[in-house]
C-alpha positions as CSV (number, residue, x, y, z in Angstrom):
1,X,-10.5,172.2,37.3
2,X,-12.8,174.7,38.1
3,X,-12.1,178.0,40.0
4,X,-13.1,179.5,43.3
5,X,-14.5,182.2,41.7
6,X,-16.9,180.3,39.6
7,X,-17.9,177.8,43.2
8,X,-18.0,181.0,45.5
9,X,-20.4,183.1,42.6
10,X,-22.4,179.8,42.7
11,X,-22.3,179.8,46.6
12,X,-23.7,183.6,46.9
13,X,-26.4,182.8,44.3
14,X,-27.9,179.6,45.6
15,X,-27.5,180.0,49.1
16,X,-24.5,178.1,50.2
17,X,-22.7,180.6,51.8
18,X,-22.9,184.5,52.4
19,X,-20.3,187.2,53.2
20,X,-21.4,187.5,57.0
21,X,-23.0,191.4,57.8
22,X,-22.9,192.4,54.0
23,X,-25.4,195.0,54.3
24,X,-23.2,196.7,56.8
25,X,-20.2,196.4,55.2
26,X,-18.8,192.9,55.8
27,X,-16.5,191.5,58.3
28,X,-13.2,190.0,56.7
29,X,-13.2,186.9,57.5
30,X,-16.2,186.0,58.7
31,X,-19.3,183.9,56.8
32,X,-22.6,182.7,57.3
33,X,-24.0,179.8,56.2
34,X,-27.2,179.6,53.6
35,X,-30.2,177.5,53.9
36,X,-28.1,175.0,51.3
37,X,-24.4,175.6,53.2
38,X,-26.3,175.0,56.6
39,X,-27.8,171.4,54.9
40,X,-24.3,170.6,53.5
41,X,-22.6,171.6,56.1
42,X,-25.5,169.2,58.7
43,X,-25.1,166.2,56.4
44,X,-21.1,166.2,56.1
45,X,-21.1,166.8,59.8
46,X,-23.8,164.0,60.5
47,X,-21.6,161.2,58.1
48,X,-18.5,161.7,60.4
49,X,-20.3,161.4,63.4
50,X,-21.9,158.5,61.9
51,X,-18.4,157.0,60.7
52,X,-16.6,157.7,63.7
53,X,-19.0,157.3,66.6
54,X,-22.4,155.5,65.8
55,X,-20.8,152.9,64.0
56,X,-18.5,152.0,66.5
57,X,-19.1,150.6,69.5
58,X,-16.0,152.2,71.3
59,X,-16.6,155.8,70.6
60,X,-18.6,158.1,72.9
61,X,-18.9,162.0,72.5
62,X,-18.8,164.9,74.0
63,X,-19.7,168.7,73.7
64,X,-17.3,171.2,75.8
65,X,-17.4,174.9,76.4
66,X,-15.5,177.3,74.2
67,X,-14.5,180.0,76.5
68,X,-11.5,178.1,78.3
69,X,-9.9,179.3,81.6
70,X,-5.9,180.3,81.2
71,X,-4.6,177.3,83.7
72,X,-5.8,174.5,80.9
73,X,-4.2,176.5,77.9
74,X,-0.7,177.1,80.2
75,X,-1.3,173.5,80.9
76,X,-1.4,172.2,77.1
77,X,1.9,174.6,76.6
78,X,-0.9,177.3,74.3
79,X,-0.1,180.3,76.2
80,X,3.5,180.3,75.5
81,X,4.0,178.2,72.1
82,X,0.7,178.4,70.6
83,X,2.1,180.8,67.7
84,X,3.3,182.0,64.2
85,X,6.2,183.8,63.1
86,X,4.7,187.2,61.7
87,X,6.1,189.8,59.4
88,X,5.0,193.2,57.8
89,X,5.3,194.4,54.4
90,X,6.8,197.6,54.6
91,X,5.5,198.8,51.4
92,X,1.8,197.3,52.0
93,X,1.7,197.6,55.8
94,X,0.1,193.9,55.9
95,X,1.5,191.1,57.5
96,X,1.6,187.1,56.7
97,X,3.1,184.1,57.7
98,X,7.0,183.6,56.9
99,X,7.4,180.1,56.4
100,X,4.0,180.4,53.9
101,X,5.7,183.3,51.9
102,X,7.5,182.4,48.5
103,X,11.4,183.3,47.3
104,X,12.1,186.2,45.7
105,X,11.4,186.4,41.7
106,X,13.8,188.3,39.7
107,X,12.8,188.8,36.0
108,X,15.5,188.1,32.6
109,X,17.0,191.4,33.5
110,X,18.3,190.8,37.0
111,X,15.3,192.9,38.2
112,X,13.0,192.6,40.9
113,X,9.3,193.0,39.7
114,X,7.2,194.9,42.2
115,X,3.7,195.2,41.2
116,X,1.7,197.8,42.9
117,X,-1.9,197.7,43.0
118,X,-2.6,200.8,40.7
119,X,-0.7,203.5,39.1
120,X,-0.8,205.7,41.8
121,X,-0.2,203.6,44.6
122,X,3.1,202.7,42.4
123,X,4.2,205.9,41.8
124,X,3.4,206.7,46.5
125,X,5.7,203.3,46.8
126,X,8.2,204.3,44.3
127,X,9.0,207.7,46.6
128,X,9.1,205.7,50.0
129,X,11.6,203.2,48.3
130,X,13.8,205.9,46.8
131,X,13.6,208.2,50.5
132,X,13.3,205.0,53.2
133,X,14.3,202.3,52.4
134,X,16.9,201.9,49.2
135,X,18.2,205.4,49.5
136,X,20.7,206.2,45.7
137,X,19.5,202.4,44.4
138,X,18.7,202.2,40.7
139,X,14.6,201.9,40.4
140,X,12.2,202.3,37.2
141,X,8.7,202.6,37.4
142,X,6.7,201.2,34.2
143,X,3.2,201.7,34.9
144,X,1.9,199.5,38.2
145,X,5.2,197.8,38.3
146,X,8.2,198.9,40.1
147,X,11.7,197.6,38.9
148,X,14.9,197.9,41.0
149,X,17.9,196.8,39.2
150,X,20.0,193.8,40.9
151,X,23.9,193.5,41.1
152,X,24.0,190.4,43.1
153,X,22.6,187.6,45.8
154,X,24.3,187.4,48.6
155,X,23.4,184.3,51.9
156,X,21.7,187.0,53.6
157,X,21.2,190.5,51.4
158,X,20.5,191.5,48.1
159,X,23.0,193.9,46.9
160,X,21.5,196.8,44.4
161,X,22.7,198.5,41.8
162,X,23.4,202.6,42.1
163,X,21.4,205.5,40.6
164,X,24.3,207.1,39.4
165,X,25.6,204.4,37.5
166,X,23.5,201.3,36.9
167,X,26.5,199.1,35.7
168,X,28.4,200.0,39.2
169,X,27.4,198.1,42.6
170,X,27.6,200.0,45.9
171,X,31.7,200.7,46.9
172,X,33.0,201.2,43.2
173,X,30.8,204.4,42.7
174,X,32.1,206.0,46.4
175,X,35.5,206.0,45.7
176,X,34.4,207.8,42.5
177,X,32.0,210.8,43.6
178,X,32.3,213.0,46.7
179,X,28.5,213.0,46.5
180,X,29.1,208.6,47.2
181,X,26.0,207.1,48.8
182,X,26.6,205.0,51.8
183,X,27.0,201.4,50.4
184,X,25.0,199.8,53.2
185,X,21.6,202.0,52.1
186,X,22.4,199.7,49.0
187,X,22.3,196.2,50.8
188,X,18.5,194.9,51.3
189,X,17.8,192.1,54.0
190,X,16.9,188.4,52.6
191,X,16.2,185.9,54.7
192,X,14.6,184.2,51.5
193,X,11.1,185.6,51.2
194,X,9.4,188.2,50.3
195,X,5.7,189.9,50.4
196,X,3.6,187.3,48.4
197,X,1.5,189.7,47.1
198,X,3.8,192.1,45.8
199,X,7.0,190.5,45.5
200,X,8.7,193.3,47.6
201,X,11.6,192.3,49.5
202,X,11.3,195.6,52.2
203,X,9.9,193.6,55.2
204,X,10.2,194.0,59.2
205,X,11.8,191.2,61.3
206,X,10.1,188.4,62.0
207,X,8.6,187.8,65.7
208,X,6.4,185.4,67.1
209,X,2.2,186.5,67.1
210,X,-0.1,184.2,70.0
211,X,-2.9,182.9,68.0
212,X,-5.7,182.9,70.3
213,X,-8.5,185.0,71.3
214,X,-8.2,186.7,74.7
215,X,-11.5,187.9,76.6
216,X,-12.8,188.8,80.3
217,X,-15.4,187.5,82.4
218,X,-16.0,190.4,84.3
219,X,-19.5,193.3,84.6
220,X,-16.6,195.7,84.5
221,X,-15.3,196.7,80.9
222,X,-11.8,195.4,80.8
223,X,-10.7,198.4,78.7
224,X,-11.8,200.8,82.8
225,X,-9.4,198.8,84.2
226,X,-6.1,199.0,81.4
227,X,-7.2,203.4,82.0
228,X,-7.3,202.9,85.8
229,X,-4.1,200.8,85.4
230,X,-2.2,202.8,83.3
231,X,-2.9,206.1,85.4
232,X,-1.7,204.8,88.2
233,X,1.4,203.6,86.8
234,X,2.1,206.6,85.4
235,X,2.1,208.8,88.9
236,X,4.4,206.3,90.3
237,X,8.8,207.8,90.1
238,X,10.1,206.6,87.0
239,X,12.5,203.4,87.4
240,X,15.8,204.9,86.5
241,X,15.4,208.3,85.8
242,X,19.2,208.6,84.6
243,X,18.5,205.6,82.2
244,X,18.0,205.9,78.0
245,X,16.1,203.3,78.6
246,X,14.1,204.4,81.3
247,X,11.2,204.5,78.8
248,X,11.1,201.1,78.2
249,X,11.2,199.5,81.6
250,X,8.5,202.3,82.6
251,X,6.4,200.4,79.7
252,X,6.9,196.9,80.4
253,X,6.2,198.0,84.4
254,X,2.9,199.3,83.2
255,X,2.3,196.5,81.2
256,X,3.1,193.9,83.7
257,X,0.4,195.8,86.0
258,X,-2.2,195.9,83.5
259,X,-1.9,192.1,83.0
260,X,-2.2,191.7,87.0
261,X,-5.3,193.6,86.9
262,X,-6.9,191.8,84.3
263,X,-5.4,188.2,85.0
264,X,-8.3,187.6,87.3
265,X,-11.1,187.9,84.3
266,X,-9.0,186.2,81.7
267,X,-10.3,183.7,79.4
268,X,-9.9,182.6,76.1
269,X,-11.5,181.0,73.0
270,X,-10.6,177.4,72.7
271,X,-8.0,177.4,70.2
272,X,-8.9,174.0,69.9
273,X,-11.3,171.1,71.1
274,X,-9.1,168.7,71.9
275,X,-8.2,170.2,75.0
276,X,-11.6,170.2,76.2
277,X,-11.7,166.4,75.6
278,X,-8.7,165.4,78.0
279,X,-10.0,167.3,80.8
280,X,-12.9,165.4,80.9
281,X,-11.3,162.3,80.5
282,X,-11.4,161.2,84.0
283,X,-15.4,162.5,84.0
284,X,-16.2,160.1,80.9
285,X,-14.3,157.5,82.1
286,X,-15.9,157.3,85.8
287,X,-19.8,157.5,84.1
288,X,-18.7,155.5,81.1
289,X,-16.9,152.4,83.2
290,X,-17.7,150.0,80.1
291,X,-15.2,151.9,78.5
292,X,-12.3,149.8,78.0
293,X,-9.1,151.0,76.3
294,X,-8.9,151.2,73.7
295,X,-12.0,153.9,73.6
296,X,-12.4,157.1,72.1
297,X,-14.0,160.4,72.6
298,X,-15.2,162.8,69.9
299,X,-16.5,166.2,69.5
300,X,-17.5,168.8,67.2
301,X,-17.6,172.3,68.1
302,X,-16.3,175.5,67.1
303,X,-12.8,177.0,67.6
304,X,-11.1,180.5,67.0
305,X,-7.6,181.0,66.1
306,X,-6.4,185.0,65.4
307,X,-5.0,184.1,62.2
308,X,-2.0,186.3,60.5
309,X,-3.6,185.9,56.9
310,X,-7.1,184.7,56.3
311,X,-7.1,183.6,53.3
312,X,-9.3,181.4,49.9
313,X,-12.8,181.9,51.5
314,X,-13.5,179.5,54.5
315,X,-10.6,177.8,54.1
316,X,-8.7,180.1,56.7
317,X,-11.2,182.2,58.8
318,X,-10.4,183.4,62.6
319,X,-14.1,181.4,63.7
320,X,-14.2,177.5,62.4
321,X,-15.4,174.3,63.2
322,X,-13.6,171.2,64.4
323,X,-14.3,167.5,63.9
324,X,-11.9,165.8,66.1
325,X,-11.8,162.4,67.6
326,X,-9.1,161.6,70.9
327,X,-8.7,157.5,70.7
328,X,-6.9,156.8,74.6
329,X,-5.0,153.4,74.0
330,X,-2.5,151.3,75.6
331,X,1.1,152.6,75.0
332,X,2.0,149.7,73.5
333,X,-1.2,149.9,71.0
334,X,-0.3,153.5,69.8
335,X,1.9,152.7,66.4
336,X,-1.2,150.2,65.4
337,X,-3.9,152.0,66.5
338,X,-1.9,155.3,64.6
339,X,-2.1,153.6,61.5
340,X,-5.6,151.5,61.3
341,X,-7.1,155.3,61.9
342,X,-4.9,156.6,59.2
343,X,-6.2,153.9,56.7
344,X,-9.8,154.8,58.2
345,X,-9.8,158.0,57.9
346,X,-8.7,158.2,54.1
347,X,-10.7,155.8,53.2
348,X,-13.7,158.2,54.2
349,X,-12.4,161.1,52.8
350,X,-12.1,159.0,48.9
351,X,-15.3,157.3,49.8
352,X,-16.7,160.7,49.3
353,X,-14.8,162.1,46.8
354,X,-15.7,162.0,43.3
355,X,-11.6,162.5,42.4
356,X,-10.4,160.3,44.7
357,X,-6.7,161.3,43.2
358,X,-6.9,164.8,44.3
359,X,-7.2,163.0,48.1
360,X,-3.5,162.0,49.4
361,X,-1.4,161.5,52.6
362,X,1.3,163.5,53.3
363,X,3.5,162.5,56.4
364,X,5.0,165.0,58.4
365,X,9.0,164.7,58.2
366,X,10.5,164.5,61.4
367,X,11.8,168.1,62.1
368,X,7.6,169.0,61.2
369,X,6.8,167.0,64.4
370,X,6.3,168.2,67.9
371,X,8.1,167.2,70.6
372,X,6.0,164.5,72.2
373,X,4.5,163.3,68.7
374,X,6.1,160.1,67.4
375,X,4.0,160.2,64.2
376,X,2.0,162.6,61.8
377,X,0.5,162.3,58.8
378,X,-2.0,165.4,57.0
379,X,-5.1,164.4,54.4
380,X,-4.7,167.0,51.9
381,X,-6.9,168.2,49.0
382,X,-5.4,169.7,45.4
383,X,-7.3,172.9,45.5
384,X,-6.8,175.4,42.8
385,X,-3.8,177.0,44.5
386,X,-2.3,173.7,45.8
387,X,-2.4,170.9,48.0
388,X,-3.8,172.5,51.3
389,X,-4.5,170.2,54.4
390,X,-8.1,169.2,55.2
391,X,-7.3,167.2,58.0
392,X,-4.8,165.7,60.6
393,X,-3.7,162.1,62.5
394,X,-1.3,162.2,64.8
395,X,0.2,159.8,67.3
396,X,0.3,162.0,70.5
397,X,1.6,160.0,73.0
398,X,0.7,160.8,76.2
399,X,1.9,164.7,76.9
400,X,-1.6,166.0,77.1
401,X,-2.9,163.2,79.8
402,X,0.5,163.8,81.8
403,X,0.5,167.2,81.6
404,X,-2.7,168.2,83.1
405,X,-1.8,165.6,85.6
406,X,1.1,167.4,86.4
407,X,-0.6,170.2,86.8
408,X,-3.7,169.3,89.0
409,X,-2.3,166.8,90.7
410,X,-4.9,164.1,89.2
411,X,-4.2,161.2,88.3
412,X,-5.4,160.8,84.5
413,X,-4.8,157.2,84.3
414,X,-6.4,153.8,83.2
415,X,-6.9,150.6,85.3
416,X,-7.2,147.4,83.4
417,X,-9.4,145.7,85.4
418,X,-10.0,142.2,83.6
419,X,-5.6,142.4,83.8
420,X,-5.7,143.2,87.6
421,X,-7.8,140.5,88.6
422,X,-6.3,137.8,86.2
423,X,-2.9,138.4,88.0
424,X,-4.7,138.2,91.5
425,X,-5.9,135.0,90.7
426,X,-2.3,133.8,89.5
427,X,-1.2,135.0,92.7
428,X,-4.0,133.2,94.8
429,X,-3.0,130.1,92.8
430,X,0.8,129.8,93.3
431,X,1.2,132.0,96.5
432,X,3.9,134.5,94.7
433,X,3.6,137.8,94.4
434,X,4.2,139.1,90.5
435,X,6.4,142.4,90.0
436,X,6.7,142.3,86.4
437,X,4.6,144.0,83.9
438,X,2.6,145.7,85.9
439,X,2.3,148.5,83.8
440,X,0.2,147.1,81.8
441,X,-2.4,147.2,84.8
442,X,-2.2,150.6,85.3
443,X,-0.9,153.1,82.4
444,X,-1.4,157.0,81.3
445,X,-3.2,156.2,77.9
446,X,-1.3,157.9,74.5
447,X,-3.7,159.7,72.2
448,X,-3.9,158.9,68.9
449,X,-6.0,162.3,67.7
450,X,-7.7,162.9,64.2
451,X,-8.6,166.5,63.6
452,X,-11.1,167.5,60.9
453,X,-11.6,171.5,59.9
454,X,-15.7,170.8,59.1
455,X,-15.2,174.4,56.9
456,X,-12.2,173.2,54.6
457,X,-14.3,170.1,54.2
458,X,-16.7,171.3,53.0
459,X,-14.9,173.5,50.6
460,X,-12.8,170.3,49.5
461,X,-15.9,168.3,48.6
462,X,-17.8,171.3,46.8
463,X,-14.6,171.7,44.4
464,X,-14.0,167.9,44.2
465,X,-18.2,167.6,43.0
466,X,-18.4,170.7,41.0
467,X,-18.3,170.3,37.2
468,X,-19.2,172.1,34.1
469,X,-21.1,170.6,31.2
470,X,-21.7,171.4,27.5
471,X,-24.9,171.0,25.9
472,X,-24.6,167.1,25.4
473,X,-23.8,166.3,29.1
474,X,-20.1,166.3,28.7
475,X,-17.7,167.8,31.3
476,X,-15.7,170.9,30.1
477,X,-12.6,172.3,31.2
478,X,-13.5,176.0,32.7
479,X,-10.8,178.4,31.9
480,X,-10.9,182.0,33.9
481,X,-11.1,183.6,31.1
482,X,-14.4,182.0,30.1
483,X,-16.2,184.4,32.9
484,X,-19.3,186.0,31.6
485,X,-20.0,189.1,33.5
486,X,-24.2,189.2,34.6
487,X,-25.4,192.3,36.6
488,X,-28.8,190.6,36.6
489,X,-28.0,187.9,38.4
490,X,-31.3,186.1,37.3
491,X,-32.3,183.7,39.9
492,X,-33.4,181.8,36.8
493,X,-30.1,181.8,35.1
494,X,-27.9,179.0,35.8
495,X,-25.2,180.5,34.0
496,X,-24.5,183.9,35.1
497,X,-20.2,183.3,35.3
498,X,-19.8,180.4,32.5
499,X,-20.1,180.9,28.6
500,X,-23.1,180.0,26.8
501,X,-24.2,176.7,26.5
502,X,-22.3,175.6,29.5
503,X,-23.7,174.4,32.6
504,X,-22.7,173.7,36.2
505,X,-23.4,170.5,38.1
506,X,-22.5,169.7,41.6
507,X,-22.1,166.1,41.6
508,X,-22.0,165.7,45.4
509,X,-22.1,162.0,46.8
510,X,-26.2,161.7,47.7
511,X,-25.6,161.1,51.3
512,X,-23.9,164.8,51.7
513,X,-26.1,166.5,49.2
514,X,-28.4,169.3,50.7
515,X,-31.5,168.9,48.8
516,X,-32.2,164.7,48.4
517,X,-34.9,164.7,46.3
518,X,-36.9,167.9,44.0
519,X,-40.3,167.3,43.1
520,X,-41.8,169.8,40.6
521,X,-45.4,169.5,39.0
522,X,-45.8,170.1,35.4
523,X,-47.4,173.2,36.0
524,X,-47.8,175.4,39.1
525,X,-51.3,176.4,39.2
526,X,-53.0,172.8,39.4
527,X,-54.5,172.3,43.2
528,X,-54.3,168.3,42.4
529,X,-50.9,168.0,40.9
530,X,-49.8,170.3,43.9
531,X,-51.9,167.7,46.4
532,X,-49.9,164.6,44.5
533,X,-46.3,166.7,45.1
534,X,-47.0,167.7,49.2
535,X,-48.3,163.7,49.5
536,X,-44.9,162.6,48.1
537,X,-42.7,165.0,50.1
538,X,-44.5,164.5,53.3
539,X,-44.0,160.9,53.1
540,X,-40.4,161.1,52.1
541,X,-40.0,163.4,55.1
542,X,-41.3,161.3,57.3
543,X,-39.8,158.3,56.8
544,X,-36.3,159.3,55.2
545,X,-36.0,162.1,57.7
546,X,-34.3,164.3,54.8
547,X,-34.6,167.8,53.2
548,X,-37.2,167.8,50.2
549,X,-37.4,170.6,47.8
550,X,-41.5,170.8,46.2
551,X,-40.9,173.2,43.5
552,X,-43.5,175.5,42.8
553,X,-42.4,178.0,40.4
554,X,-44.1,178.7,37.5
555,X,-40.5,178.2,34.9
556,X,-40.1,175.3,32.4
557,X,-39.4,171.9,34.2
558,X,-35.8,172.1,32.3
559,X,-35.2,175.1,34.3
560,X,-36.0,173.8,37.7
561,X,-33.7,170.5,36.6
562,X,-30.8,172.2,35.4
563,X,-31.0,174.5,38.9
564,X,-31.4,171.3,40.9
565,X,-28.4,170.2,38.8
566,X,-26.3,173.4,40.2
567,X,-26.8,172.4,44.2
568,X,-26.5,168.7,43.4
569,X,-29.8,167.7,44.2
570,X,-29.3,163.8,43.2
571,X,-32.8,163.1,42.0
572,X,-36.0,165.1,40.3
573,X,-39.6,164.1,40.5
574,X,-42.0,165.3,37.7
575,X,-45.9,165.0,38.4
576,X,-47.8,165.3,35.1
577,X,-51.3,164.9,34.3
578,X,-50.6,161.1,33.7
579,X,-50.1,161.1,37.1
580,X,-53.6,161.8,37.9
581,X,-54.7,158.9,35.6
582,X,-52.4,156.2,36.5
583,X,-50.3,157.3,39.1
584,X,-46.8,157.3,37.1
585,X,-44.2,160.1,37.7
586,X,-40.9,160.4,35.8
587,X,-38.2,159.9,37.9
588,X,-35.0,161.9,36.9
589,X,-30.9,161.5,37.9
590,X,-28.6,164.0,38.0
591,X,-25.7,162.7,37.1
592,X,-26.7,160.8,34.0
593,X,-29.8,162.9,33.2
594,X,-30.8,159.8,32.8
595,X,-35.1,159.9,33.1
596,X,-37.8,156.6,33.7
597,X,-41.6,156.6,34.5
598,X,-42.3,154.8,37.9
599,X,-45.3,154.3,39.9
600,X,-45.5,157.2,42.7
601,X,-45.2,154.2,45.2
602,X,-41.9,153.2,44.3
603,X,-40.3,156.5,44.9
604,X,-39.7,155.8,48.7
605,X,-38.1,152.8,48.3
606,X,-35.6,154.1,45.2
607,X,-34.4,157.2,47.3
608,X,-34.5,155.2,50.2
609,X,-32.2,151.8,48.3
610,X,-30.1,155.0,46.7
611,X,-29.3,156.7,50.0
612,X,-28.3,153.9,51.5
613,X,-26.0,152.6,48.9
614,X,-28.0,149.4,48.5
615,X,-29.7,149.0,44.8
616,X,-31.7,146.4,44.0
617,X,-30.5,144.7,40.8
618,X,-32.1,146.3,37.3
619,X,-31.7,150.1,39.1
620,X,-31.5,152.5,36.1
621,X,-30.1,155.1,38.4
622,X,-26.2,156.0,37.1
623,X,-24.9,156.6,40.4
624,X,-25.6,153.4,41.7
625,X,-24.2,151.7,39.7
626,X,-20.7,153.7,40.0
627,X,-21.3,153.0,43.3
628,X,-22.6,149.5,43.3
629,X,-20.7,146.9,45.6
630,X,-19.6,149.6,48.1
631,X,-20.6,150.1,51.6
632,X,-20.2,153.0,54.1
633,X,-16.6,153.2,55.7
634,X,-16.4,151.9,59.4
């Protein structure tokens, strides 16, 4: 399997994806899209739209604002339970996610292992453990590593061993020395994790961190008014002035004041676009009345969650993109409608894939589920640290509809027209008037929601199509240790992070791949090869509507393959001077290497059968015939 490091190098040299404000230092975090990334990034976004809503006829979409005013995010229950548990290393000063943190390791000695960055930073840790927070507990230091020496586990603390005497836990020593150490300086906290990246177990409580991004609509700079605020507060008599903890309610006053004064300018990023969607459910349904449930509405737009640890490139970043689809349908419906998306929506994700085994399900056990969901599953990838989701499906029920209802006092609510007027007609017919199920008349719909990160996709499907090749064309596993180090960074060179006579080749699906078709001229400096090469592209512009690379550089024509090998351009078109004589061009695939001479008039309709999945029988192209037979997922 190959390695982040070797896809993100790749990414930096061939324009997939920059570090976002690099030449000013960077932004952690944050990343910008190349002139490939951006195509990539277009196409995968374009295919789900195409899946989800231009192939159905039940599917309309929608684009909503980001910044979202606080009464839809109380609303949705965001203000108060949209958060994570958070903790701080003591040692490190950086904080993570509990629940995401691993157990403690102890090595063959009954030691913990804590590795320090460096030699000195070991040495500043080794002093703060000894003074802070493990005062008379046995520790080493070998090099960058840190060892203290364990007695044994207890449910909720991890009893050390004493400097004095290693072979003696806290207690037996203090009834033997006047100089005793207090035995509780001895017992470290466990509540079973520890700082992933150190393996120290010398953390704060954990307490819950909101995720989302606050900001202020106002001319007047929010950070005036928390001044203004606060120096007011403080002139007014303290609350108890006889109280120890006077200093405290004084500080919760003056915080409760700030919030006044800046509750009036409060927004926030959308944590999400779903909730954009229900608002406007009433809106689409009253200028959409064709619409009958089961529809669906679908957006994709950008969201921002003030993540604990960003972490593995764009895979957790505090600024993302969403893909998401809310599907209103009868309550009775849901449990179906939940599981033909859940077989549509995998089926898309392996129709893609080149591994379609490092795709699975994984469905959330009942104490993962929220309250109001009666059903869950995640589409995760196997990335090089693990399975990691890449998308959710989830039967919602209908707390979203009832809750804004609830809290605007509109009705969000379907009428079932075609079921109103066949009862009214049963009633004209035998003169009774029918009380039974007339809910299914008038309902609030359930949601069943499926919600695509458009990032981690991305990522997914460039690890799932990257491979590396030896000499003859056959795929090689990559080790880390393999990394050639290249200041150059040779635009030319292919291979500035794999050993020689190794090669990388994205074998993206052709639909999602950013370049479609490279056409490169024998040589650069001939005025009527170059006029055959612009006539091609132009026409394959036109009427493909797709991203054509002419290639004008003056390196070998293996060169410019093997680098449209690396960002998984699917197909290579070499004009020679037998072009100029009969018209034939050699026609090139990427995955098989696999080369033919064609007339320059039958390169339209190849790309054209070969984008579409539709070869005509006798194709020569490898891909299509791996891919013969299939047809795009509904």
């Amino acid at each position: 399997m190959s390695s982040m490091r070797h896809l993100l190098d790749l990414c930096k040299r061939r324009g997939f994806l920059f570090q976002s404000a690099e030449i000013h230092g960077g932004l952690r975090g944050a990343y910008d899209y190349g002139p490939l990334g951006v195509e990539l990034k277009r196409n995968l976004s374009q295919e789900w739209w195409n899946s989800v809503v231009y192939q159905r006829s039940d599917v309309v979409g929608i684009d909503t604002a980001i910044i979202t005013p606080p009464a839809v995010l109380k609303t949705s229950g965001h203000v108060d339970q949209f958060t994570d548990e958070m903790v701080d290393s003591k040692l490190t000063k950086e904080r993570f996610r509990p629940d995401k943190a691993p157990p403690l390791r102890l090595d063959d000695r009954m030691r913990i292992p804590i590795l320090a960055p460096d030699k000195p930073t070991a040495k500043l840790w080794e002093s703060a453990i000894r003074t802070q927070f493990a005062k008379g507990a046995h520790i080493t230091r070998n090099g960058k590593e840190i060892h203290l020496q364990v007695a044994r586990m207890e449910e909720d603390k991890i009893v050390l061993k004493a400097e004095d005497n290693a072979n003696q836990t806290v207690g037996q020593q203090d009834t033997q020395k006047s100089s005793a150490t207090d035995s509780s300086s001895l017992s470290i906290p466990y509540r079973g994790y520890v700082d992933p990246n150190t393996n120290s177990p010398f953390l704060t409580e954990s307490r819950p961190f909101n995720l989302m991004f606050k900001t202020y609509l106002d001319p007047i700079d929010p950070i005036d008014k928390v001044i203004t605020t606060t120096i007011e507060a403080q002139s007014l008599p303290p609350s108890s002035p006889s109280s120890s903890s006077s200093s405290s309610t004084d500080l919760t006053r003056t915080r409760q004041l700030v919030d006044k004064a800046l509750y009036p300018s409060l927004t926030y990023l959308r944590p999400e676009t779903a909730q954009g969607v229900f608002i406007n459910y009433a809106t689409v349904q009253r200028s959409h009345p064709h619409l009958r449930i089961p529809f669906g509405i679908a957006q994709i737009g950008k969201s921002f969650r003030n993540e604990i640890r960003l972490e593995h490139a764009i895979f957790r970043t505090p600024e993302f993109e969403q893909m998401e689809l809310e599907y209103f349908v009868a309550p009775w419906q849901a449990q179906d409608q939940f599981q033909a998306w859940r077989e549509q929506r995998m089926g898309w994700w392996r129709y893609f894939a080149r591994n379609k085994g490092r795709f699975r399900e994984r469905p959330h056990a009942p104490d993962e589920l929220a309250h109001y969901s009666s059903g869950c599953i995640d589409v995760e990838y196997l990335f090089p640290w693990g399975w990691g989701e890449v998308e959710g499906i989830a039967n919602r029920g209908d707390f979203d509809l009832s809750r804004h209802s609830e809290a605007t006092g509109i009705k969000l609510q379907y009428t079932d027209a075609v079921v109103m007027q066949e009862r009214q007609q049963r009633e004209k017919l035998t003169g009774k008037k029918e009380t039974e199920n007339l809910d299914r008349e008038r309902f609030t719909p359930h949601v069943v929601e499926s919600s695509c990160g458009l990032n981690r996709a991305m990522l997914a499907l460039m690890l799932d199509a990257m491979d590396v090749v030896d000499e003859s064309g056959k795929s090689v596993l990559l080790k880390p240790e393999d990394i050639v180090e290249d200041g150059n960074n040779n635009d030319d060179n292919v291979q500035t992070n794999i050993p020689k006579g190794q090669r990388i080749v994205m074998r993206l699906h052709p639909r999602l791949a950013p370049v479609k078709v490279a056409i490169l001229p024998l040589v650069s400096n001939n005025e009527e090869l170059a006029e055959i090469c612009n006539a091609i592209g132009s026409e394959l512009r036109q009427e493909l509507e797709v991203n054509v690379s002419v290639e004008m550089q003056s390196t070998t024509v293996g060169r410019r393959y093997y680098r449209m090998d690396e960002i998984g351009t699917p197909w290579c078109i070499t004009i020679d001077y037998d072009t100029l004589k009969d018209g034939s061009v050699t026609i090139r695939d990427r995955d098989s290497t696999e080369q033919r001479r064609i007339h320059k008039d039958e390169v339209l309709e190849i790309v054209r059968d070969g984008l579409r999945l539709n070869p005509k029988k006798g194709s020569f192209l490898k891909w299509v015939k791996d891919w013969d037979g299939q047809k795009p997922v509904n």
